[in-house]
Backbone as CSV, one residue per row, in Angstrom:
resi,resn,N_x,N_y,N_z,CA_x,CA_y,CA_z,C_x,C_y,C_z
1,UNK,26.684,37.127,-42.419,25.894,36.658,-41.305,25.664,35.146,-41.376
2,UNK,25.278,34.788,-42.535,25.087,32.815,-42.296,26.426,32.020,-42.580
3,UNK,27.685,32.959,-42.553,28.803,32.121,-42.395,28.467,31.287,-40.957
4,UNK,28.673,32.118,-40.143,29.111,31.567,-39.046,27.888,30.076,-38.551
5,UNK,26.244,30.660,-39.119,25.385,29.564,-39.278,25.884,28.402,-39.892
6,UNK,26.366,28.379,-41.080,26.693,27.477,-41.754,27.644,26.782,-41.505
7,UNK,29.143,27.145,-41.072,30.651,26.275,-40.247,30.304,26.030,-39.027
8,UNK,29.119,26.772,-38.295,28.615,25.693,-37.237,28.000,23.867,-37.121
9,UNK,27.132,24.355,-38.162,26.469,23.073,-38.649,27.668,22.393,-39.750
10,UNK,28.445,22.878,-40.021,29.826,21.787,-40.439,30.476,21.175,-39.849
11,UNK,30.746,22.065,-38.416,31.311,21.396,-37.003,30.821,20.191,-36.547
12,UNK,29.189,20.375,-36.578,28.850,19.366,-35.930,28.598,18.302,-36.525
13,UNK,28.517,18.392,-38.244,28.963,17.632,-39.384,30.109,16.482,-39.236
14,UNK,31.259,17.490,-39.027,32.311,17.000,-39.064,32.617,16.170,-37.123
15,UNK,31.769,16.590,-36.238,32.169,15.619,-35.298,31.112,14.559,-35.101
16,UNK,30.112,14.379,-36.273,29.230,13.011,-36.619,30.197,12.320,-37.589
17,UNK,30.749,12.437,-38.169,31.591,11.537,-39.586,32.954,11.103,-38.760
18,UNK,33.370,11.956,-37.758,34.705,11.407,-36.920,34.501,10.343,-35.981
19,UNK,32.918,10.770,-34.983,32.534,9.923,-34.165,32.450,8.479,-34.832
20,UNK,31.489,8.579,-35.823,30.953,7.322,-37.071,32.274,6.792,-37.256
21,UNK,33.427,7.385,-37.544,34.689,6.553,-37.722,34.929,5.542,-36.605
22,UNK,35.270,6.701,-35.825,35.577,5.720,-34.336,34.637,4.609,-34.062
23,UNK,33.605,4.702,-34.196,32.524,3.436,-33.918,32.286,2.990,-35.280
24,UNK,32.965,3.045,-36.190,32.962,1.488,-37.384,31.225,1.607,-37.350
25,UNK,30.549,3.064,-37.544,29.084,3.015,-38.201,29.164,2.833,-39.322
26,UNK,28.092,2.359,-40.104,27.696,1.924,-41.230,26.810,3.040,-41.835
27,UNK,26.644,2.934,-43.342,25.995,4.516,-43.449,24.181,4.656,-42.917
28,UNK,23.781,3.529,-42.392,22.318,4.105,-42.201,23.081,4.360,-40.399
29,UNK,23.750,4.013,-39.992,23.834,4.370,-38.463,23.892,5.968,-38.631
30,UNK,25.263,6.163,-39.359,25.742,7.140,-39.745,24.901,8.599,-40.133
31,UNK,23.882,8.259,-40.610,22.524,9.146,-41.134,21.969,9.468,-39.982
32,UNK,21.889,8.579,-39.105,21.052,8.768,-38.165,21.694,9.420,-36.981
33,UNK,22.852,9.272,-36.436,23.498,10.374,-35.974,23.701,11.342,-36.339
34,UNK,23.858,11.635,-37.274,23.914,13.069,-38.019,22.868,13.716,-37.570
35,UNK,21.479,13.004,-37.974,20.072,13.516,-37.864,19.766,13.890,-36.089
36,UNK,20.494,12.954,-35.442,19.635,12.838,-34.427,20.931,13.906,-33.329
37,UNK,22.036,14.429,-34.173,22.880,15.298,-33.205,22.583,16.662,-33.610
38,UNK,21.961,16.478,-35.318,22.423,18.328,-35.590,20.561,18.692,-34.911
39,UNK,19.937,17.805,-34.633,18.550,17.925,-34.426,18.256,18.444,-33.080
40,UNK,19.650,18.031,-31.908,19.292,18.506,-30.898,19.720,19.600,-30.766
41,UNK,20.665,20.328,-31.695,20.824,21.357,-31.156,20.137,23.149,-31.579
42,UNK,19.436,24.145,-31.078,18.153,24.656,-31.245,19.392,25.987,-32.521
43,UNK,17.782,26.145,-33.098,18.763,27.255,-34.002,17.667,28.568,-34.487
44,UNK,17.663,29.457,-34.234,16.812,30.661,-34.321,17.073,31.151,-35.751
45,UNK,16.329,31.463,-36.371,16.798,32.048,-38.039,16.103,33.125,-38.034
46,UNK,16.282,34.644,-37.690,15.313,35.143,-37.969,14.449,35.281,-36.738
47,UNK,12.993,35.884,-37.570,11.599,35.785,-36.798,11.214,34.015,-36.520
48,UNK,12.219,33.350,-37.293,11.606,31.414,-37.130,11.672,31.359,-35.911
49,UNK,10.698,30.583,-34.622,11.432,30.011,-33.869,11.113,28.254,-33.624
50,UNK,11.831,27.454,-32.833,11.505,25.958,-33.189,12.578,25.224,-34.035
51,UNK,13.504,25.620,-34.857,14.416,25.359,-35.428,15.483,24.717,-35.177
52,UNK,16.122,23.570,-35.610,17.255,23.164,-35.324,18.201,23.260,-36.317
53,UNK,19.407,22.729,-35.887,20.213,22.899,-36.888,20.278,21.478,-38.267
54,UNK,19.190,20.712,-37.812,18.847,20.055,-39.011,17.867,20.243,-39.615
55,UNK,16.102,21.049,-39.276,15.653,20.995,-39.956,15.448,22.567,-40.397
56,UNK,16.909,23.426,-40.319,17.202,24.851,-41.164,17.423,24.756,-42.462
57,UNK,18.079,23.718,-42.374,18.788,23.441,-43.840,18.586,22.132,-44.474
58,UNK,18.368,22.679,-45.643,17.831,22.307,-47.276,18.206,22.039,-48.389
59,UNK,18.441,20.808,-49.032,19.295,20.620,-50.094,18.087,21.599,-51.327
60,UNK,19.210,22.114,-52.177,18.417,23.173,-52.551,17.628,22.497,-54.055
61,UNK,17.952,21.681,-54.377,17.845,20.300,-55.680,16.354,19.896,-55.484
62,UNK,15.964,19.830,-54.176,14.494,19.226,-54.027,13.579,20.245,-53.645
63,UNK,12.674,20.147,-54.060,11.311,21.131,-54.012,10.915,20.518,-52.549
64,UNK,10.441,22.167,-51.781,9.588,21.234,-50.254,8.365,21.924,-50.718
65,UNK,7.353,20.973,-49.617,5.967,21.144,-49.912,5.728,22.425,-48.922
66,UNK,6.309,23.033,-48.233,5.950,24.221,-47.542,7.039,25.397,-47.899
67,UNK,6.928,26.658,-47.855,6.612,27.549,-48.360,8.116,28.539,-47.430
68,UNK,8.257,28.175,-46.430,9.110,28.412,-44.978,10.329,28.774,-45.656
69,UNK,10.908,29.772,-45.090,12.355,30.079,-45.824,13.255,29.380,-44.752
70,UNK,14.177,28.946,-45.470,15.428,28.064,-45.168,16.972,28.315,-45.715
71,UNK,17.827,27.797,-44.788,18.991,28.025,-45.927,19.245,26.501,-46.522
72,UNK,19.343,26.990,-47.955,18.998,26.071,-49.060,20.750,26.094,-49.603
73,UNK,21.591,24.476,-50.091,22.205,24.733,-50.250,22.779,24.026,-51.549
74,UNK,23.742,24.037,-52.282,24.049,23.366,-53.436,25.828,23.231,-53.792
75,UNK,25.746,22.296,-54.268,27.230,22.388,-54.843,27.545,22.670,-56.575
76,UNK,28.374,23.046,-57.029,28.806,23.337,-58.555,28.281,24.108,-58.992
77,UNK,28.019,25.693,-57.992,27.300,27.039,-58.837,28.134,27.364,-59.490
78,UNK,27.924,28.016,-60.709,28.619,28.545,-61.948,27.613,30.369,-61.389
79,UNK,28.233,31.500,-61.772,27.641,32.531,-61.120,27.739,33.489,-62.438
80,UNK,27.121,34.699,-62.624,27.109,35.528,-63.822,26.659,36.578,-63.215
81,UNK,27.612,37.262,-63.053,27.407,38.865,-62.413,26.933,39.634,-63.621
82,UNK,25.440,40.617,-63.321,25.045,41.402,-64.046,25.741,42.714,-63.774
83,UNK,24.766,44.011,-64.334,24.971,45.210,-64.172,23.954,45.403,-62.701
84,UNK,23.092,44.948,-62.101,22.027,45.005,-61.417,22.145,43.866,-60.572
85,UNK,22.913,42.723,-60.050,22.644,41.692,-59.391,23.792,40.722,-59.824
86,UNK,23.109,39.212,-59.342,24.119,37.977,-60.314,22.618,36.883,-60.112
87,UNK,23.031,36.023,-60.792,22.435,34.520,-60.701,23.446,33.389,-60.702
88,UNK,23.150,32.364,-59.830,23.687,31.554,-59.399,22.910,30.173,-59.818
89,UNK,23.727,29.500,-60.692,22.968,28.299,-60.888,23.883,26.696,-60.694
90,UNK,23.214,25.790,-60.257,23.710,24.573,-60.139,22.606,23.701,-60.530
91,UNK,23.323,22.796,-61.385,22.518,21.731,-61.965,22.357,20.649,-61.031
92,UNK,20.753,20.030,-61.648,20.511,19.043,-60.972,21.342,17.903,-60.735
93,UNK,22.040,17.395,-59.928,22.990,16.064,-59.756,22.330,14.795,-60.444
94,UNK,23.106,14.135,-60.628,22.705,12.861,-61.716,21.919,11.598,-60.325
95,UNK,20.523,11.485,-60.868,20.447,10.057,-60.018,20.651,9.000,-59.932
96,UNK,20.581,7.530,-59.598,20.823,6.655,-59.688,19.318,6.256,-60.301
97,UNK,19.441,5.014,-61.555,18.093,5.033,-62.117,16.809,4.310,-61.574
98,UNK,17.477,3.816,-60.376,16.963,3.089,-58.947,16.194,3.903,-58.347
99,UNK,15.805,5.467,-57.987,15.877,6.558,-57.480,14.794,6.957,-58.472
100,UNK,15.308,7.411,-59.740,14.559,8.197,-60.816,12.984,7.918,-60.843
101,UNK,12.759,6.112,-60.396,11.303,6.113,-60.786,10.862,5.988,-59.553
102,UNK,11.311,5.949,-58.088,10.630,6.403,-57.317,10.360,7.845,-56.545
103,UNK,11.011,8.644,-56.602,10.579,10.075,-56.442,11.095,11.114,-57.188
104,UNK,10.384,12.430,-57.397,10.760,13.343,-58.141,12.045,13.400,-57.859
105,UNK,13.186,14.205,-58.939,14.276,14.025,-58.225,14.847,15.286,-58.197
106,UNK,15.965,15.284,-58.029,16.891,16.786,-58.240,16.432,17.468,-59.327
107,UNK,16.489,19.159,-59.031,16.011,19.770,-60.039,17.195,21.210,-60.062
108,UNK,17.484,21.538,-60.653,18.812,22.625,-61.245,18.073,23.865,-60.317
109,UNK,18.624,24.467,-60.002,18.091,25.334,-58.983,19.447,26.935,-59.381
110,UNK,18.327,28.335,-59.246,18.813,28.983,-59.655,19.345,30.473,-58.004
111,UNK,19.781,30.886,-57.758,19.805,31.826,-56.662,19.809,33.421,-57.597
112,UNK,18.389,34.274,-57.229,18.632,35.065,-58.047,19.242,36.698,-56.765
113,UNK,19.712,37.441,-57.476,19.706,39.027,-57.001,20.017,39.758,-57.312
114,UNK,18.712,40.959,-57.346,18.870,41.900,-58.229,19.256,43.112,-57.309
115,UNK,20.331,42.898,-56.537,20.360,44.349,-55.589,19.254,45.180,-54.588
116,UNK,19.722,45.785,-53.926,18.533,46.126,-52.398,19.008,47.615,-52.232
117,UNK,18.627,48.163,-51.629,18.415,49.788,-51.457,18.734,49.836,-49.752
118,UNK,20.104,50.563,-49.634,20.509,51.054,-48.736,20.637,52.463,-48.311
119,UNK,20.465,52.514,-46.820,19.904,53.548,-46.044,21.014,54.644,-46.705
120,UNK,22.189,54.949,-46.334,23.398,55.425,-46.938,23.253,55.991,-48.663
121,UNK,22.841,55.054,-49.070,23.107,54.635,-50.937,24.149,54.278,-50.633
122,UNK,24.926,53.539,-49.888,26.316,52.860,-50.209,26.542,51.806,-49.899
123,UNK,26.674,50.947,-50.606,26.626,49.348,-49.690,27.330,49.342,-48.552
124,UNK,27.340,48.266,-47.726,28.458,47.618,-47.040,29.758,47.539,-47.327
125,UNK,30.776,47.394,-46.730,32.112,47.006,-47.341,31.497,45.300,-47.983
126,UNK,31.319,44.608,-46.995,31.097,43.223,-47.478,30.191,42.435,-48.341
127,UNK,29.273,43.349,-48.780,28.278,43.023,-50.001,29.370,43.478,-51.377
128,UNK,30.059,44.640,-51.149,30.766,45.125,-52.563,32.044,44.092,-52.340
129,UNK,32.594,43.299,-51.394,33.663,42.322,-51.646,32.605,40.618,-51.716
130,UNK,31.413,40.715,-51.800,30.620,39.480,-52.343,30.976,40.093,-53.401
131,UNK,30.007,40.882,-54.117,29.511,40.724,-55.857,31.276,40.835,-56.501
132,UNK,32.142,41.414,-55.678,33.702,41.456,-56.612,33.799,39.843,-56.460
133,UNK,34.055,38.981,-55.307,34.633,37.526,-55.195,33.864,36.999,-56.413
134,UNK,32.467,37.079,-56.709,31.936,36.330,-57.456,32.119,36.739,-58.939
135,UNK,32.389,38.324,-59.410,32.533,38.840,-60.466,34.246,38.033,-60.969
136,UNK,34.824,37.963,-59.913,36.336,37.713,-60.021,36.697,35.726,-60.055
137,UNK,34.993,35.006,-60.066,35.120,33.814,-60.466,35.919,33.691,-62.000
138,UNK,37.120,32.415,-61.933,36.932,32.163,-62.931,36.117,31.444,-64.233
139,UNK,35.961,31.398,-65.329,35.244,31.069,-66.196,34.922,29.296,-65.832
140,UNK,35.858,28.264,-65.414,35.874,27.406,-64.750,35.718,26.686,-63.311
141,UNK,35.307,28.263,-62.536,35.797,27.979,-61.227,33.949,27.263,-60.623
142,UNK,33.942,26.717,-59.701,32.576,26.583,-59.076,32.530,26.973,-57.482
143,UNK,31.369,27.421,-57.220,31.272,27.639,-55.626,30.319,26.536,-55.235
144,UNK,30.575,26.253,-53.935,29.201,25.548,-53.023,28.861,26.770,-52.574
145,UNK,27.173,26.930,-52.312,26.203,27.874,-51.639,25.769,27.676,-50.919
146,UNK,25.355,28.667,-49.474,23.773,28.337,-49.202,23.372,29.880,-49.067
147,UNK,22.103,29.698,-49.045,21.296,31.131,-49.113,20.357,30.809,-48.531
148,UNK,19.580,32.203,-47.769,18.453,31.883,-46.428,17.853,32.801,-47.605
149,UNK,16.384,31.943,-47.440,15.506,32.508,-48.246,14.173,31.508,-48.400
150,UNK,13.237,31.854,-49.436,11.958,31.000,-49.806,12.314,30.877,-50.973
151,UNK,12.130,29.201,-51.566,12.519,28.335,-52.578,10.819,28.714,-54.102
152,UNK,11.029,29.090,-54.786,9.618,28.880,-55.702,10.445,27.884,-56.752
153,UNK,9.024,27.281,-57.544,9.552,26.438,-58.822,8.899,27.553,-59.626
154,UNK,9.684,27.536,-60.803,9.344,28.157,-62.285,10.146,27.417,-63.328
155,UNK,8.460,26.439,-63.775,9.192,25.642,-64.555,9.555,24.532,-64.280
156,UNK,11.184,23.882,-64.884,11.364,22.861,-63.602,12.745,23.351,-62.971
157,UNK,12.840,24.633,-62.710,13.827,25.071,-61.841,13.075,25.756,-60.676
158,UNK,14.067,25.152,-59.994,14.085,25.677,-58.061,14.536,27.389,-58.317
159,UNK,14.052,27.744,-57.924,14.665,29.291,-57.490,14.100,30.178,-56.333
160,UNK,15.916,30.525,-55.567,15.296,31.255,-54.844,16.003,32.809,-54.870
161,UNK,15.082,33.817,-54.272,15.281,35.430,-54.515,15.888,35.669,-53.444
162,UNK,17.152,36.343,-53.503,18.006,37.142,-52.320,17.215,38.123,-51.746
163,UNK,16.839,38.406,-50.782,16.292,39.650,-50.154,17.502,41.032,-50.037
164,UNK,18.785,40.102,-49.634,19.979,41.007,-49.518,21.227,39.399,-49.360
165,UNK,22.460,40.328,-49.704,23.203,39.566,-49.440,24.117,39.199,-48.506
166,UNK,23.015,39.501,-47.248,23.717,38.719,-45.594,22.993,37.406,-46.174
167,UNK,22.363,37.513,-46.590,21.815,35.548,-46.986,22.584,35.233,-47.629
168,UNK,23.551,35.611,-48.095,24.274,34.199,-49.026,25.644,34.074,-48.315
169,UNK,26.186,32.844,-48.329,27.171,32.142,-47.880,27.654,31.426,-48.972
170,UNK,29.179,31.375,-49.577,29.650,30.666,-50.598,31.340,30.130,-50.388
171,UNK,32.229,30.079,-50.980,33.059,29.174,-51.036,33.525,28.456,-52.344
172,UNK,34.589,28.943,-53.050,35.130,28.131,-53.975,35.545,26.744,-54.157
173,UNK,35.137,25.772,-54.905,35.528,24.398,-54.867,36.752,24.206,-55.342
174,UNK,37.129,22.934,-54.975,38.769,22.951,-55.307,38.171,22.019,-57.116
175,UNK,39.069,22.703,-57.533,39.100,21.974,-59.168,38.828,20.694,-59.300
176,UNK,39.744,19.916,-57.961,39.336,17.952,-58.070,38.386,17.821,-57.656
177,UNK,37.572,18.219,-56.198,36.045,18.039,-56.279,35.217,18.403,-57.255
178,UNK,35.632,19.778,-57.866,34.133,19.784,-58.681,34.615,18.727,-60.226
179,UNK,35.565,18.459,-60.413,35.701,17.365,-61.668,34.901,16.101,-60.961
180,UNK,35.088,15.535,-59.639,34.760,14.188,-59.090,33.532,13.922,-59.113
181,UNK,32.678,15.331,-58.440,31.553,15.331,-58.180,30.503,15.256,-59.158
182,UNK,30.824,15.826,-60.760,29.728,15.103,-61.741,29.421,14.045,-61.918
């Protein structure tokens, strides 16, 4: 279900960074189109309403001061399928030390789930081809995430709890991004 949420708001991602080409923006222009295109357009999550498609989504690294479930997202999850669930973790990204002493910064953030109880007792086809894609990560491999949910800190990790897994949305990284991106 938040695929299609999520390659929407990539779309319109990707026709702010093309536009920004064509007009030789600079990166604060650039920010601000982004902000001010994915902002107009309205996005329902749920029981939320008021939502756009910029302020749905959440880098999942920073703690918010409200409580509101969002889809929260991260790059370089490493994943560990249990007998009962998986956890999904990505470390905090490195700051610049410019950054470090003026606001809290990135914090390693964990996606937990421990499985949900279906009407049937039988999952979905597409929850049992999630937990296989992710069981079938390799030992090296990383995903980008996002997951709709409410963010808690424990500790100094972000974590948030799957209700089920129509909230999660993932994607394998290609080997040269996730080497580039540390």
């Amino acid at each position: 279900m938040l695929e299609v949420i999520v390659e929407s708001k990539n779309k319109i991602s990707k026709w702010c960074f093309d536009e920004g080409k064509k007009r030789n923006l600079d990166k604060v222009a650039l920010g601000k189109l982004l902000k001010e295109t994915a902002s107009s357009y309205p996005l329902q999550l749920f029981d939320q309403k008021g939502l756009t498609y910029e302020s749905a989504f959440w880098s999942a690294h920073y703690e918010r001061s409200k409580l509101d479930k969002r889809i929260f997202h991260a790059k370089n999850g490493v994943a560990k399928v249990t007998s009962t669930g998986f956890v999904i973790r990505s470390e905090a990204p490195a700051m610049r030390e410019s950054l470090q002493a003026k606001k809290t910064g990135p914090r390693p953030v964990e996606v937990l789930y421990r499985g949900e109880s279906y009407d049937s007792k039988t999952p979905p086809r597409a929850h049992l081809r999630t937990l296989s894609d992710l069981a079938n990560l390799g030992a090296d491999e990383t995903i980008q995430w996002y997951a709709y949910g409410e963010m808690t800190l424990d500790g100094d990790t972000l974590v948030l709890q799957l209700e089920t897994l129509d909230h999660l949305y993932f994607r394998k990284e290609s080997k040269f991004k996730a080497r580039t991106a540390s």
